[in-house]
C-alpha positions as CSV (number, residue, x, y, z in Angstrom):
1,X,0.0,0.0,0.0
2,X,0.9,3.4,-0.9
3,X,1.2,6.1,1.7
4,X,1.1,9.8,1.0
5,X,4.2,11.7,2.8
6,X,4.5,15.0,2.7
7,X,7.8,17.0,2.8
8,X,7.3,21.3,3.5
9,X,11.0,22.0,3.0
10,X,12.6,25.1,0.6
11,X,15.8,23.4,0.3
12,X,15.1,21.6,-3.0
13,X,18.6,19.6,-2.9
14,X,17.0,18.5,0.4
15,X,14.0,17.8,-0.3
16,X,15.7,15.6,-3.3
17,X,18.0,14.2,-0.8
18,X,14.7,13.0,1.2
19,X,12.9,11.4,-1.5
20,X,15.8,9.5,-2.8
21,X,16.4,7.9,1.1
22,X,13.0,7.3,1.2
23,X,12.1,6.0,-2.0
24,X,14.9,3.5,-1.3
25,X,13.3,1.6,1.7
26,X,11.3,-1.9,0.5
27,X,9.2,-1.7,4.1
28,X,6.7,0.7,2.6
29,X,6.0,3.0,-0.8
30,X,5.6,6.5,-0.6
31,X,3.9,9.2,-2.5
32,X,5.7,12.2,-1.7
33,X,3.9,15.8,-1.8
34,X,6.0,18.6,-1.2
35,X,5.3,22.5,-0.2
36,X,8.2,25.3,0.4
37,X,6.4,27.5,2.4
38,X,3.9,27.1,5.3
39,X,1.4,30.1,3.2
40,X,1.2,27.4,0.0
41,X,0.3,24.1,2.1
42,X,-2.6,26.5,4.5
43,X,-3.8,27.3,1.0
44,X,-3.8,24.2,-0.4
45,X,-6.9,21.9,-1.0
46,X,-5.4,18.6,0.2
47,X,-8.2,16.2,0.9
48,X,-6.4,13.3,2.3
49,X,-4.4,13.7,5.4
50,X,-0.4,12.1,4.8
51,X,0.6,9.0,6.8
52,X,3.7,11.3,8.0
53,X,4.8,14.8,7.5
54,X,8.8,16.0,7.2
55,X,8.9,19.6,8.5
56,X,12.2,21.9,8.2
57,X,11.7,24.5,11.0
58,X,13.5,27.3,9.0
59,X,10.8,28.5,5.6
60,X,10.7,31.7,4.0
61,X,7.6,32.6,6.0
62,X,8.1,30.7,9.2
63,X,10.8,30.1,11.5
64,X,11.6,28.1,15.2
65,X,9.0,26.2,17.1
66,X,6.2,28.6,15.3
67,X,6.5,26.4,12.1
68,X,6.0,23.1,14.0
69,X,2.9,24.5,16.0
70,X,1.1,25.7,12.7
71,X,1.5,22.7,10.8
72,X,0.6,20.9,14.1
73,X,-3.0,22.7,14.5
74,X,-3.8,21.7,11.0
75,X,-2.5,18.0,11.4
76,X,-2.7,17.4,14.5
77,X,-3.5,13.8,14.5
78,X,-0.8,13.0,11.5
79,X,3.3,11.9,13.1
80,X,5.5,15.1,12.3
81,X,9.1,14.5,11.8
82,X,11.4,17.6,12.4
83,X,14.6,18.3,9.6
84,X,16.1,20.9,11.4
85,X,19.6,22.8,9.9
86,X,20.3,23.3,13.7
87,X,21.2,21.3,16.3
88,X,19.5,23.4,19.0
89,X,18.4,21.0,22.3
90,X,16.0,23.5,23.6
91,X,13.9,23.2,20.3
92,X,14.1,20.0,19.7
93,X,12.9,19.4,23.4
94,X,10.6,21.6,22.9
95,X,9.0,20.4,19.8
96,X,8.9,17.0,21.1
97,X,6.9,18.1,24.4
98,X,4.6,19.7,22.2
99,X,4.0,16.7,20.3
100,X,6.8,15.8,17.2
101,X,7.6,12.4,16.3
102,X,11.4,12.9,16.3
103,X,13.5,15.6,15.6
104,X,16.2,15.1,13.0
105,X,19.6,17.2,12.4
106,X,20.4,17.6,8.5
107,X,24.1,16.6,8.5
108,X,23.6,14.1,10.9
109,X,21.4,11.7,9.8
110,X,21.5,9.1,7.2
111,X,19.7,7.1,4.9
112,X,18.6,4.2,7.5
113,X,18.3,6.8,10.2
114,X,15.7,8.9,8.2
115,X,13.5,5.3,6.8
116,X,13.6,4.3,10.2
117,X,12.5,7.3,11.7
118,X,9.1,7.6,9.0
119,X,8.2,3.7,9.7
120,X,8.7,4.2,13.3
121,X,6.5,7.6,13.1
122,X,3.6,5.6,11.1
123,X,3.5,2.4,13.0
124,X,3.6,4.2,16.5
125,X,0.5,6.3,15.5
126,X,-1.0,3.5,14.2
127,X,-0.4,1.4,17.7
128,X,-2.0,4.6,19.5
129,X,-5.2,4.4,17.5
130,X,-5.7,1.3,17.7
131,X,-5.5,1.0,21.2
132,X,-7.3,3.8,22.3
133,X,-9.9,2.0,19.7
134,X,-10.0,-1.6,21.2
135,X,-7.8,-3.9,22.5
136,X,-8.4,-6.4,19.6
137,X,-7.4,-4.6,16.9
138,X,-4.3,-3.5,18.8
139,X,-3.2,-7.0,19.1
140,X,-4.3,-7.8,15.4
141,X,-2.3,-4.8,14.4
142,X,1.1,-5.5,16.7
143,X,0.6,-9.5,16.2
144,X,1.0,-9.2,12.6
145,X,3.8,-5.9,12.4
146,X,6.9,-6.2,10.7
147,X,8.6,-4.7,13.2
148,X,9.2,-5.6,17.3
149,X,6.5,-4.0,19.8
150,X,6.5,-3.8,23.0
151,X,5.3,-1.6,26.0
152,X,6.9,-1.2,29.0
153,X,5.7,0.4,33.2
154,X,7.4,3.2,34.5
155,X,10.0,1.2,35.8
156,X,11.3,-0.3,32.4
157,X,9.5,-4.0,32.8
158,X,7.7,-5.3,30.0
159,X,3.5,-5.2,30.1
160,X,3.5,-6.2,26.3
161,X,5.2,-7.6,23.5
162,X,4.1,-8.8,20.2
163,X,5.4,-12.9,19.2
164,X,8.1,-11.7,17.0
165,X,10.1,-9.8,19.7
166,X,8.9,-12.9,21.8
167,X,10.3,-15.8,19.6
168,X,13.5,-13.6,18.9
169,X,14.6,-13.4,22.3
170,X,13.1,-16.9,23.1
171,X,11.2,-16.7,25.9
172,X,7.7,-17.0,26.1
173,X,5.2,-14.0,27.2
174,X,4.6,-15.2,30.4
175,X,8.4,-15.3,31.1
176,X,8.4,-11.6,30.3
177,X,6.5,-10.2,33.3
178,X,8.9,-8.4,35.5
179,X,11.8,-8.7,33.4
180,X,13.4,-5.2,30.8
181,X,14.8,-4.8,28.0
182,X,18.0,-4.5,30.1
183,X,18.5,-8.1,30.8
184,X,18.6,-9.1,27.0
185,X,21.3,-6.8,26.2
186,X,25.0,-7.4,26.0
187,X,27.9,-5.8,28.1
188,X,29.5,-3.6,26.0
189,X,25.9,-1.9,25.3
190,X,24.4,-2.2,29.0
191,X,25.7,1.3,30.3
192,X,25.0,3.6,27.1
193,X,21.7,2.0,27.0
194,X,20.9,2.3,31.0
195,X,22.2,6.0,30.4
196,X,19.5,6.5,28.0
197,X,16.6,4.8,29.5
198,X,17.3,6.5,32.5
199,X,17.6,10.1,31.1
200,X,14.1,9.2,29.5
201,X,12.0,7.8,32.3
202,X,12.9,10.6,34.6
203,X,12.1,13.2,31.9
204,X,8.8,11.2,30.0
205,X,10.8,12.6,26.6
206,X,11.1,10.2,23.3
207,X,14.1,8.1,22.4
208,X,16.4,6.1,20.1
209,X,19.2,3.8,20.6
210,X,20.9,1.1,18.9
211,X,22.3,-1.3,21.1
212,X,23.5,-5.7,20.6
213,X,21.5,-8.7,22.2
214,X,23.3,-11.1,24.5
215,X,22.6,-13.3,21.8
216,X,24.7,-11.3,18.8
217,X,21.9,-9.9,17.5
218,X,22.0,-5.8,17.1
219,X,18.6,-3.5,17.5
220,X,17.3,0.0,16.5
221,X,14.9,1.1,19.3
222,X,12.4,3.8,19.4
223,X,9.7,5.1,21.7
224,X,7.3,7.1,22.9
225,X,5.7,7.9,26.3
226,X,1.9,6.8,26.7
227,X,-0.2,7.7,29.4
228,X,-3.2,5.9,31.6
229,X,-6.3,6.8,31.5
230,X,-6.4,9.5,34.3
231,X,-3.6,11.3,32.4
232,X,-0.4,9.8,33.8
233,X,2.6,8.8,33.0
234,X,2.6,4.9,32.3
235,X,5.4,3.7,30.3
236,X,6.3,3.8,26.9
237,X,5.3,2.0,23.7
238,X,8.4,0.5,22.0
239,X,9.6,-0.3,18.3
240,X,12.7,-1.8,17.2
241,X,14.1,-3.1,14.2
242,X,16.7,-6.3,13.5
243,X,19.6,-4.7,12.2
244,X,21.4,-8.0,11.7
């Protein structure tokens, strides 16, 4: 299936560059619509909202966290992915409190960085809705992803995972219950990943990492914060891909 993804950048070597990465992946197919300036896309007549939108921050008639929030209140239920010229911590923490998928820096990412970010971005809302939908389909949908999913408490342990993350670490779903993702991992990755999952627990904020499996294996990891019903912090919901 074809998804629409739309790319408001004025860069046109960048948006090139993004196509091409994109158009390269064999998970999914995009068709790409693109706008250089925020004025052009409010005018537009767009019927169907995109599975994902690609947002550079910096537009001839919109800069900083302004541009995210715009585009935000007029998709405010589709996964935006910041392309940002500038590595700038307060923004990007910023944009991701106020609701971005991820926020990318130009010269630092790649072509596997960027695909992986987009199916990450799609799956996750598509997790969300499903859950907050029924608890059926959100087992249809995770049992039958591509990718690992899992969800985890506030403390790290597993509440969920899907049978593929299940038969690759071989151990069965009732073995699960109050283990982490910590105890599958190898040495040399333990502390960089603790680092991380601790930095992000105590601050509720999105993450990747890329760590190896005490069984050789290597993973890219993604998440997101969730919360209960009453509003609270719960845990995260979890993707990773094999990159073995």
């Amino acid at each position: 299936m074809i998804k629409d993804l739309m790319v408001i950048e004025d860069n046109p070597g960048d948006a090139l560059l993004v196509k091409e990465y994109l158009a390269a992946t064999e998970i999914m197919k995009f068709n790409f619509i693109f706008f250089d300036t925020l004025s052009r896309l409010e005018k537009s007549e767009i019927n169907n909202k995109p599975a994902v939108i690609l947002l550079d921050l910096s537009l001839p008639d919109s800069s900083g966290i302004n541009t995210f929030e715009r585009v935000h209140s007029k998709y405010f239920d589709v996964p935006i992915i910041i392309l940002s010229g500038y590595d700038d911590e307060e923004i990007a923490y910023e944009a991701v409190k106020k609701g971005a998928q991820d926020y990318l820096i130009k010269g630092k990412i790649d072509q596997k960085i960027l695909q992986l970010s987009v199916i990450y971005a799609i799956e996750r809302v598509r997790l969300v809705q499903s859950s907050s939908s029924s608890e059926q389909k959100f087992k249809l949908l995770t049992e039958n992803a591509p990718i690992f999913i899992w969800m985890t408490d506030v403390f790290g342990n597993f509440v969920y995972c899907n049978k593929l993350l299940s038969g690759f670490l071989s151990i069965s779903l009732n073995d699960l219950c109050n283990k982490s993702m910590l105890d599958f991992i190898a040495a040399e990755s333990h502390s960089s990943v603790s680092s991380v999952y601790s930095q992000s627990y105590t601050y509720k904020l999105s993450y990747s990492t890329e760590y190896n499996f005490t069984n050789g294996y290597s993973i890219f990891e993604k998440a997101v914060p969730y919360n209960d019903v009453n509003g609270e912090f719960a845990g995260f919901i979890c993707t990773g891909l094999d990159l073995s």
